[in-house]
Every structure is written in C-alpha cells, then in structure tokens.
C-alpha positions as CSV (number, residue, x, y, z in Angstrom):
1,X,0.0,0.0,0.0
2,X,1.1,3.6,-0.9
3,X,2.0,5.6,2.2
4,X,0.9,9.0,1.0
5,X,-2.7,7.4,-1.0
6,X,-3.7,9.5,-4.0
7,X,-6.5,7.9,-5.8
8,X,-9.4,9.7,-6.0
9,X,-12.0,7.5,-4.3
10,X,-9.9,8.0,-0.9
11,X,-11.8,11.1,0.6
12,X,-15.2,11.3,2.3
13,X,-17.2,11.9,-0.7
14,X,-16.5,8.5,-1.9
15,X,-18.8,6.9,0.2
16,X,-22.3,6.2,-1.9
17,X,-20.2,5.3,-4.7
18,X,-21.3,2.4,-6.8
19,X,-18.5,-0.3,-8.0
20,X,-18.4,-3.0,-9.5
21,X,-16.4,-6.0,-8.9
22,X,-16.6,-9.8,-7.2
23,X,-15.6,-11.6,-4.4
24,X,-11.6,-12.4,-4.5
25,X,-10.6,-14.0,-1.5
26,X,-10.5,-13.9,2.2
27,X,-8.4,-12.6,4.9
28,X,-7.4,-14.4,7.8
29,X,-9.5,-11.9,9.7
30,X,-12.5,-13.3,7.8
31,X,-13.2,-10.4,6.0
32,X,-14.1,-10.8,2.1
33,X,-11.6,-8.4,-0.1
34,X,-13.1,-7.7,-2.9
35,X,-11.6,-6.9,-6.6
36,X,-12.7,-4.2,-8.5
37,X,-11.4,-1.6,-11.1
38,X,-10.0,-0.1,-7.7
39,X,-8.6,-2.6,-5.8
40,X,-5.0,-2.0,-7.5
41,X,-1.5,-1.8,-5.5
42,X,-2.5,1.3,-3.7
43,X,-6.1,0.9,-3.1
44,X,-7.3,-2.2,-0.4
45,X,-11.1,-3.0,-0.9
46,X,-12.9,-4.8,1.7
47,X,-16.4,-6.0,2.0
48,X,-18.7,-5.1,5.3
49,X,-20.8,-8.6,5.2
50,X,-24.2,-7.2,6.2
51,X,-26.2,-10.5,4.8
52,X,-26.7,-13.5,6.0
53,X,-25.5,-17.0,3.8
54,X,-22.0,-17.9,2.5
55,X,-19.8,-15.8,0.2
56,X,-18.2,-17.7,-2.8
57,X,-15.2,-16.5,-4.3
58,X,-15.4,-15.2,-7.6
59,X,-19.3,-14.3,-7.2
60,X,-19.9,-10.8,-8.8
61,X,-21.8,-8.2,-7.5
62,X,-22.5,-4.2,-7.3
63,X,-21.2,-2.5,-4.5
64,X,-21.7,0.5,-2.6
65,X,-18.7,2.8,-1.0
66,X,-19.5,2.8,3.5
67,X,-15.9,3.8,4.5
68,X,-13.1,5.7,3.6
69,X,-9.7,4.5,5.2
70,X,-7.2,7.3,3.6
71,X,-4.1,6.4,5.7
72,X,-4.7,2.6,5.2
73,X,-5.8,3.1,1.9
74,X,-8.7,1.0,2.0
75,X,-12.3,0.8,1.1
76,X,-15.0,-0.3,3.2
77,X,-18.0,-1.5,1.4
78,X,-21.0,-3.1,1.3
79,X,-23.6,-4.9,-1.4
80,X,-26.7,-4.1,0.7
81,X,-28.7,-1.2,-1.3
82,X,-29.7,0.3,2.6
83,X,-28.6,3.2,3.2
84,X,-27.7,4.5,-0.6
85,X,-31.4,4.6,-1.9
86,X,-32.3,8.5,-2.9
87,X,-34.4,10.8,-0.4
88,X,-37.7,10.0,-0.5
89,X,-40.7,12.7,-1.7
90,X,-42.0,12.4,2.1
91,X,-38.8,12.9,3.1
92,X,-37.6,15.3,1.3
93,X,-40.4,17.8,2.8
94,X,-39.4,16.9,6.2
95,X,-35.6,17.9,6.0
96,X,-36.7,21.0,3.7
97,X,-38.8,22.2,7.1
98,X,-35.7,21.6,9.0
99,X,-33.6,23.0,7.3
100,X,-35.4,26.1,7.2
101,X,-36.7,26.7,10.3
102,X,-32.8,26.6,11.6
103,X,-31.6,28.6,9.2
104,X,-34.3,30.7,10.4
105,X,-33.3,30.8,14.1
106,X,-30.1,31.5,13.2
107,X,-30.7,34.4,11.1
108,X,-33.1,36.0,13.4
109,X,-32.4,34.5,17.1
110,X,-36.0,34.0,16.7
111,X,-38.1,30.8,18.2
112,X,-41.7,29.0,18.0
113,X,-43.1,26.2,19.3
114,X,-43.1,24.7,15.6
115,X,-39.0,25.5,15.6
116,X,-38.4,22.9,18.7
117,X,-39.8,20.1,16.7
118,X,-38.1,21.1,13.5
119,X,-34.6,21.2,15.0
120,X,-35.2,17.8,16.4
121,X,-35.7,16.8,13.4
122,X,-32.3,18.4,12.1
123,X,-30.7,16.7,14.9
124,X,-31.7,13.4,13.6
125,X,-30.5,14.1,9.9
126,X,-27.3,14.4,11.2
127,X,-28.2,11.4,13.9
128,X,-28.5,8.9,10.9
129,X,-25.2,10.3,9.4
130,X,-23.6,9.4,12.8
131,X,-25.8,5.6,12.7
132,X,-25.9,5.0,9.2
133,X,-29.7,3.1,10.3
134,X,-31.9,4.7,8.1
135,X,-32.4,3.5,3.9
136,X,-30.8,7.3,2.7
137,X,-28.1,8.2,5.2
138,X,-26.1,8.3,2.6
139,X,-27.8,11.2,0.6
140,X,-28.2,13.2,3.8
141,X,-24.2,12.5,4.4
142,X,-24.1,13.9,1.1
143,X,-26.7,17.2,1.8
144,X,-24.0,18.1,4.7
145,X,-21.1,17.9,2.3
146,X,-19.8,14.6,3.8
147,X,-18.8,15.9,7.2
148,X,-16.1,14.0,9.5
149,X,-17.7,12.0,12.1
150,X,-16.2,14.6,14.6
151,X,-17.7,17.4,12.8
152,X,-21.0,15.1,12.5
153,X,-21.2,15.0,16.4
154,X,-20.3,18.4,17.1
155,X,-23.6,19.3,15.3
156,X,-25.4,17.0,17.3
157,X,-24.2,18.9,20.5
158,X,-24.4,22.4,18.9
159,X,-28.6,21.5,17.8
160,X,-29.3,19.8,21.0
161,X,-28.2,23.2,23.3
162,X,-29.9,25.1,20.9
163,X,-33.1,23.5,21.0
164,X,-32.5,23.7,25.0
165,X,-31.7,26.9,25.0
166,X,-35.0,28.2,23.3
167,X,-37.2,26.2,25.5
168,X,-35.1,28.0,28.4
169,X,-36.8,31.3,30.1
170,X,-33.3,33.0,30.4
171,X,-32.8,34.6,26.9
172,X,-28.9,35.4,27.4
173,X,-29.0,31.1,26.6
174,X,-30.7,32.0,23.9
175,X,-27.8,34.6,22.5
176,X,-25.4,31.8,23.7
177,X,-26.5,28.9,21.9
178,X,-26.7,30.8,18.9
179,X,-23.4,32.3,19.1
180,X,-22.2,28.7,19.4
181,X,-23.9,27.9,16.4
182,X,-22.3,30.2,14.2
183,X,-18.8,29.6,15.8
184,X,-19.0,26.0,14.2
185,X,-20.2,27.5,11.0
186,X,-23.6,25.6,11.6
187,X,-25.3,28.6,9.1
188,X,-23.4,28.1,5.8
189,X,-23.8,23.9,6.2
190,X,-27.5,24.6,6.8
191,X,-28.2,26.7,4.1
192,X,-26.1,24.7,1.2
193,X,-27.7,21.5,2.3
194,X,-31.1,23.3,1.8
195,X,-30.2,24.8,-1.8
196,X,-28.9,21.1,-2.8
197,X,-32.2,19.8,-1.6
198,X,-33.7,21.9,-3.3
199,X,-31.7,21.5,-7.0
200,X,-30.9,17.5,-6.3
201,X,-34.4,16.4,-7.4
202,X,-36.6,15.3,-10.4
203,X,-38.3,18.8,-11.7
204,X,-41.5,19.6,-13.3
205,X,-40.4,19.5,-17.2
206,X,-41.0,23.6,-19.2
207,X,-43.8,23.0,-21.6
208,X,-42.5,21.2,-24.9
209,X,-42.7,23.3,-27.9
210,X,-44.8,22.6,-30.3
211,X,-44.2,23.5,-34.3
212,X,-46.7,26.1,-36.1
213,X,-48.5,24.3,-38.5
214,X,-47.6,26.2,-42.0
215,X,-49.6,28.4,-42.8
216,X,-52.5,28.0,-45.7
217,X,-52.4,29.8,-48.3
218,X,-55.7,31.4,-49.7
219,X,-57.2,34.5,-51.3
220,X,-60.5,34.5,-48.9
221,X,-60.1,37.1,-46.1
222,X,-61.0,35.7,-43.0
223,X,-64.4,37.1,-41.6
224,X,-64.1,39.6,-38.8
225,X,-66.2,38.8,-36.1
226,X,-66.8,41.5,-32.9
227,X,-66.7,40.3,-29.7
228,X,-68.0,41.6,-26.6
229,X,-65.4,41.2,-23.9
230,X,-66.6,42.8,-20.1
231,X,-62.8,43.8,-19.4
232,X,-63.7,44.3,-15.3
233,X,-64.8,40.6,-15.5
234,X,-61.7,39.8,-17.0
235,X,-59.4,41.5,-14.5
236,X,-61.5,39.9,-11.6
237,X,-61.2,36.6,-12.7
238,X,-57.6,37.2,-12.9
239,X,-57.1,38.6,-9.6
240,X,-59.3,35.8,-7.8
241,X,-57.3,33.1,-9.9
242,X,-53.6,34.4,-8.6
243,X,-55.3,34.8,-5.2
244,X,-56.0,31.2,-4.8
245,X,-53.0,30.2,-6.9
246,X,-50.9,32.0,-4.0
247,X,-53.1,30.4,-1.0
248,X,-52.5,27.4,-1.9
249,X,-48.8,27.9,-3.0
250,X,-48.7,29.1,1.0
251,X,-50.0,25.9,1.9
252,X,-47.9,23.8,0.7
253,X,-44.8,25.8,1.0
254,X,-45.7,25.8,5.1
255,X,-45.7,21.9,4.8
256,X,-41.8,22.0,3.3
257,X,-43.2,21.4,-0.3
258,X,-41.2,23.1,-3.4
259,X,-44.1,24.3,-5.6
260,X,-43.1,24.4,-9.0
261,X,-45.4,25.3,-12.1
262,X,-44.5,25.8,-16.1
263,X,-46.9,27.8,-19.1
264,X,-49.4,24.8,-18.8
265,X,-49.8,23.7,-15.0
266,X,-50.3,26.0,-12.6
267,X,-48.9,24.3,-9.4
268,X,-46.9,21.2,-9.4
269,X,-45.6,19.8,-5.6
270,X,-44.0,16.3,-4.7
271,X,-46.1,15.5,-2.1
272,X,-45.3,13.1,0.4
273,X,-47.3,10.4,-0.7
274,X,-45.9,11.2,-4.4
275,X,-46.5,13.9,-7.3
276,X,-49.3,16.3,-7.5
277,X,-50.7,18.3,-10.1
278,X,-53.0,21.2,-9.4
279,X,-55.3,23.3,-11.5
280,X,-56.7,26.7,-10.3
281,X,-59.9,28.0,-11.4
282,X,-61.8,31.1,-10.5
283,X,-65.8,30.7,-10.4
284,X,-69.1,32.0,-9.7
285,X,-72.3,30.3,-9.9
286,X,-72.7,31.1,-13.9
287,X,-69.6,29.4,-14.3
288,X,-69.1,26.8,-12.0
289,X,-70.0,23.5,-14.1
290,X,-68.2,24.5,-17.1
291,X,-64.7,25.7,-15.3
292,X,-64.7,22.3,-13.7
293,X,-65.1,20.2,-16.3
294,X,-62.1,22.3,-18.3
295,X,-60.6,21.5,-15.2
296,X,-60.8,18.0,-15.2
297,X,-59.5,18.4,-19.6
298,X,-56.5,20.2,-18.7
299,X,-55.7,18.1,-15.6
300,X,-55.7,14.7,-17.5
301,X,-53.9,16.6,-20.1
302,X,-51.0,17.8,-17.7
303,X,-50.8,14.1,-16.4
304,X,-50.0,13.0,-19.5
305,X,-47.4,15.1,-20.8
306,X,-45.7,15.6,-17.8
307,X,-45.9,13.1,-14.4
308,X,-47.6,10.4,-15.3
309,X,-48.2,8.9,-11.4
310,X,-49.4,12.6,-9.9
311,X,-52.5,12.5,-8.2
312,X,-54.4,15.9,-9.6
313,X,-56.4,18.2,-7.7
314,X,-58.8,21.4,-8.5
315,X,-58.6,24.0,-6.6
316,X,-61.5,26.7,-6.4
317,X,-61.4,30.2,-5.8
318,X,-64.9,29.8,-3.5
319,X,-67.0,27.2,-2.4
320,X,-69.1,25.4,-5.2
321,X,-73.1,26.2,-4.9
322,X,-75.4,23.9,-3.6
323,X,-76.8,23.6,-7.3
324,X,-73.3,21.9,-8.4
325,X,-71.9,20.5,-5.2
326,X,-72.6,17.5,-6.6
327,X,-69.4,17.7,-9.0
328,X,-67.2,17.7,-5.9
329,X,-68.7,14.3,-5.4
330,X,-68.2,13.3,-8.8
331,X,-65.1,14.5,-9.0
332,X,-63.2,12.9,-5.6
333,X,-65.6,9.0,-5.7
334,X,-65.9,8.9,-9.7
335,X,-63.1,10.5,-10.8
336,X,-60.2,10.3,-8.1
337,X,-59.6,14.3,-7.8
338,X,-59.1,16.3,-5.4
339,X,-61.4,19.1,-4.9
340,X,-60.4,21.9,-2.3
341,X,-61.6,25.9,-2.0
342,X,-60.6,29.2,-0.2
343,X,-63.4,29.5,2.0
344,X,-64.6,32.9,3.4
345,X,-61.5,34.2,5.7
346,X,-59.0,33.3,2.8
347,X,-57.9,29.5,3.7
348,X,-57.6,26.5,1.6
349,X,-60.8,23.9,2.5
350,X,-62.3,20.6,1.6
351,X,-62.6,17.2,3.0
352,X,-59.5,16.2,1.0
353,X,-57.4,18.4,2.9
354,X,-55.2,16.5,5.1
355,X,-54.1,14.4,2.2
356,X,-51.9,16.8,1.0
357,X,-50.0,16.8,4.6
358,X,-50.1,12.7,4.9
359,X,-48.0,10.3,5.1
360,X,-47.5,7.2,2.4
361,X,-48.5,5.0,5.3
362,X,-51.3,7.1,6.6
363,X,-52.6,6.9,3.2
364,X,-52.3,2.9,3.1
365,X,-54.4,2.5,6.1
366,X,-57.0,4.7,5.3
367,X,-57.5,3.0,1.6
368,X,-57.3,-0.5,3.8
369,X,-59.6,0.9,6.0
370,X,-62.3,2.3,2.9
C-alpha cells in the first residue's frame, strides 16, 4: 500500500459510490476483499458482510462505497442497497422544514413552538449520518457535504443546546447557543444542504414546444367577427385566480413542499405520498360546471405530458353552490380528484385536505380501512 494514498476515491465523498467487482478472497481476519477496477497496489477493498449466507469467491456483484480509510488506503464496502437509496418525496419535505426553520433561528435568534420540533428533526439528519440506520443516510451525508464523524457530532451537541436553549426562560442562553452555532459554522452547512435539496431532485419538465402548423395559403379574407369582452370581469377573474393560486402555493410551502409550475400547470408539488398536479380555477355560480369540467380536460392533459403517477387536484377560488356540489362528489368518488376551496377568511378547504399533509403510510391504512 502507498503511504501518501492518492487515488481519487480516498476522501469522504466517496462513500455512496457504486463499483463494480466480485468476491476475491478472504483474509485471515475473515473479511471478504473484494476486486474491483479499484482494488489495485495502492487501493485495499474490503467487504462489510451485512447478509446473512456464505460468500463464494469469484461471485460478482455491485457494491456501494461505507468507508473511507485514507491512511490505510482501503475501502469499506458493502452490497446491501440500505442506506444509498435517494431521499424519498416524504422525506424530502421533512428535512426541507428543518432545514429552514434553523436557518431561520439563526438568522433571526428568533423561536416558535413549531421550531423545537423542527430542530429535532435536524438533529436526527445528522443522527443517521452518525448511525448510518436509516435507507438514505447516505444522501443526507451527502446534503452536509460529507462531514467528519467529529464534525457530524459536534452538530449534534451544537442543535441539542440550541433546542435547549430556546425552551429555556433566560434569553442570554438563547444569544449563547446561537453564538455557538455560528462559531462552528452551523449557518453556511444549513443553508447549502437546503439549496442542494432543493436543486438535487426530479423537476416539473418547461412545456414542450410545439411546431406552427404552416400556414395555408388562400385569397379569402378571413371574416371579422366582434366580440363583446366585459374587461372588469376579465381583471376579476384574474385577480381571484392568482389569489388562490398563492393560498395554496402558502399551503404547501408551510408543509416544506417546493411548488413548482411551467406555461401549462399551474402548481406542481411532490407531495409526500408522491407527485401532484394542481389546477386553479376562479368561479361564480354562472360558471361553475363549465370551469370544472375544463378542469378535469387540462388536468388529464397535464398528467399526460408531464408526471404520469401525480395525483391531480382542483382547486377553487370559492366554495361550489349547492346547485353543483354534486361535482365535488363526482369529481373525488368517480373520478379520483381532489377538490379543495378558499373558503370565506381566505384558507384552503375541503374534505380532502389533510391528504396533502399525509404520510404514504397514513394513506395505506385509510385505503385499507375504505
């Protein structure tokens, strides 16, 4: 082995790589060393046997970086999938939340109630780092920037007074904890892991383009036809379609969903139980039957082109009238779409609510339980 290593793969960032290679012996130790397109003079590759059943020599397989031994030059690694699969979208909206309400504390030395949960939560992304127990503790290793284990438990201690320190009456704590926090450079970590979270995923696609047709050529003038257009009614609608377009971008924003839209959709958001698709329509009761059923067009439309698994939603700009409240009904039993409002004081309703907010196995038992 090389006393000064210098292959590439010999740093922290290494681990989560994929090789490929097979089984080629085993050390008196009883650990497996495996061979791969790394395992030359200067780099030692050995195998962390997390199944159970015997190993034969010269079985292939696909392998996953755990460890980096620079000084020994040596891999650890392991052909168990846990712990390298990507962030999930459930996830995903969890660390978003707490990732933001620290970098909020620490921009602002301000705290809620909500915060205390949320840095909890922090503490246990870089908990699972520490433990490498959970299916993506290798993506959140990554989110961090591949800390040292040192570095990994000093952010433990620097979240765990800070979460103490809030739910402490002296407020000089408070100033402390905080202070701490930015000594160890907690701020710059926090907010790069957020921006990667927030670039490191599968986006809504822009709208594809789609070729003119050419033009016909003809002598016949096309016929000129006026039209009446209420310009007041136009501006209305507008202003009660970006309303509700923003109330519900609040919404999910406040439950760590990115909302992302294109030309065609008008709010897209990974939700935890998977992709959504929303469509925003602005009604009164002239209007009502025929703006839902576009609705329903566009949304089967969107699904098509662009996410084909998204759940799809309507989202009203006022409550339906008791004349057509039978499309809601239609619409969620018949149809499988989400119907939700702004109701009087300006806040997203409907009975579908909370399944924007739930879990992938809160939404398993409720279909088990009908």
């Amino acid at each position: 082995m090389a006393d000064s290593p210098t292959h590439p793969l010999l740093v922290r960032k290494a681990i989560g790589t994929q090789l490929d290679g097979y089984i080629a012996g085993r050390l008196p130790s009883g650990a497996w060393r495996i061979q791969t397109e790394l395992a030359e003079a200067d780099v030692f590759v050995l195998l962390r046997d997390r199944k159970d059943g015997a190993r034969v020599v010269g079985d292939k397989g696909r392998f996953w970086v755990l460890d980096v031994d620079p000084p020994q030059a040596t891999l650890l690694v392991t052909d168990d999938s846990f712990g390298f699969l990507p962030i999930s979208d459930g996830m995903r909206a969890r660390y978003r939340l707490a990732l933001t309400s620290a970098v909020t504390v620490l921009e602002t030395g301000t705290f809620t109630p909500d915060h205390a949960a949320q840095l909890s939560e922090l503490k246990g992304m870089f908990n699972r780092c520490l433990r490498k127990d959970q299916r993506d503790w290798a993506a959140v290793l990554a989110l961090f920037g591949h800390p040292e284990e040192l570095e990994l438990r000093r952010a433990v201690g620097v979240v765990t007074e800070l979460r103490q320190a809030f739910l402490a009456p002296a407020k000089e704590d408070v100033a402390r904890a905080v202070d701490a926090a930015n000594r160890r450079d907690l701020l710059p970590r926090l907010t790069s892991a957020l921006a990667k979270l927030d670039t490191d995923r599968k986006q809504l696609p822009q709208a594809r383009r789609v070729a003119p047709k050419e033009r016909i050529r003809t002598n016949a003038r096309p016929a000129r036809t006026m039209v009446e257009v209420d310009l007041e009614k136009v501006r209305r609608a507008s202003g009660e379609h970006e309303r509700t377009l923003q109330v519900l971008r609040a919404y999910l924003e406040a439950a760590g969903y990115i909302v992302e839209a294109n030309v065609h959709v008008d709010a897209f958001a990974r939700l935890r139980t998977g992709p959504a698709l929303f469509e925003v329509k602005s009604i009164h009761n002239e209007n009502e039957t025929s703006q839902l059923r576009e609705a329903l067009s566009q949304l089967y439309e969107y699904r098509y082109r662009y996410e084909r698994d998204a759940t799809l939603w309507v989202v009203l700009s006022q409550p339906l009238s008791p004349a057509t409240a039978w499309m809601r009904e239609y619409l969620q039993e018949d149809r499988g779409v989400g119907v939700l409002w702004c109701d009087e004081t300006g806040t997203l309703a409907g009975d579908w609510l909370p399944r924007l907010t739930e879990t992938l196995h809160s939404r398993k038992l409720r279909e088990k339980l009908g």
